[in-house]
N, C-alpha and C positions, 0 to 999 in steps of 0.2 A: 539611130543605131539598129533598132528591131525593125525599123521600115529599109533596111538597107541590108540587113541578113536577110529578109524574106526575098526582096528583087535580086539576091544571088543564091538565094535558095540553099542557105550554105547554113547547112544543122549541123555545126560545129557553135559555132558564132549563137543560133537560136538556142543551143543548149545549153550555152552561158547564161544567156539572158534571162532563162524561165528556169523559175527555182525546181527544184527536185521534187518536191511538192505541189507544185503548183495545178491548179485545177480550173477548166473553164467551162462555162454556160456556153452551147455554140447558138448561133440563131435561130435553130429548129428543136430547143431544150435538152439534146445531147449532152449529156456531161464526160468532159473529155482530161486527159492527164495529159503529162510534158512527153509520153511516147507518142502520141496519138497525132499530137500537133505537130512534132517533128517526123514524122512519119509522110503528115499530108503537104507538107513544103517540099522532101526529100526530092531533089529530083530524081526524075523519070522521063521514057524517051517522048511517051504521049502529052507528057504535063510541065508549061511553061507558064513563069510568071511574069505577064507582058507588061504590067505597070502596078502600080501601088502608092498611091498617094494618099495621105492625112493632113486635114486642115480641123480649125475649130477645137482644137486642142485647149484644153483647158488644166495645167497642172497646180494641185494643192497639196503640200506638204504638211505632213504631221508627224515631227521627229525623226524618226527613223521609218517611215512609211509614205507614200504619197499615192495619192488616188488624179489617173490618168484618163478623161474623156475627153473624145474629139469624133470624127466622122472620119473612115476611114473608106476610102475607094478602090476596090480590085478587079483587076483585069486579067483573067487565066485564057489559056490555050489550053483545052484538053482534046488527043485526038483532030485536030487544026480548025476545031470549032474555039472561035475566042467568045467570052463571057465576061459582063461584068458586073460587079453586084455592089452597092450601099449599104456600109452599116455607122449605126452608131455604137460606140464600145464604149467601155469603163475597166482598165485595168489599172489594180491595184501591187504597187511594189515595195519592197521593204529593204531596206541597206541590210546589207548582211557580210562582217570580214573585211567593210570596204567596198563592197560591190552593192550596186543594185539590180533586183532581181524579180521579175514577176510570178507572184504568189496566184495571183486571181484575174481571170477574163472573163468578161458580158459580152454577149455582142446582139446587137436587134438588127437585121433585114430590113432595111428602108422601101418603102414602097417605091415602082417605077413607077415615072413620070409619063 
């Protein structure tokens, strides 16, 4: 669901999904809120999301909360240079109303190969 809102880039959908609160660690120790995130998916004429794949997902539930890590891989177009960068993440979500929703992001920059 959030690896399929980011590949349409569609911060309607992303602002479902990340609580109101929600707060993330970015890779370079930015700490970022749910405007900032949706801000950097929004599209734009220069900035395309070319892929985005996660594997190695590992999810643990704990009642109404569950802690989400896996390796996540993204592939941008900015200005029609494409990039793509490795991280491993850890986010945390919490049922709320019925819905589940991301409270907390980590994300660490994997070294290139």
């Amino acid at each position: 669901m959030y690896r399929d809102a980011v590949m349409r880039q569609d911060i309607v959908a992303i602002g479902r999904i990340l609580a109101d609160d929600f707060i993330a660690t970015s890779s370079h120790g930015e700490i970022r809120d749910k405007a900032k995130e949706i801000d950097d998916i929004r599209p734009a004429p220069d900035f395309k999301v070319e892929a985005f794949n996660l594997d190695d997902i590992n999810v643990r539930l704990f009642g109404n909360s569950a802690v989400v890590t896996g390796r996540s891989t993204l592939q941008v177009a900015f200005k029609g240079q494409s990039n793509t960068s490795v991280f491993r993440y850890t986010r945390v979500y919490v049922r709320r109303n019925g819905l589940w929703q991301a409270v907390a992001q980590q994300l660490t920059r994997m070294p290139e190969r």
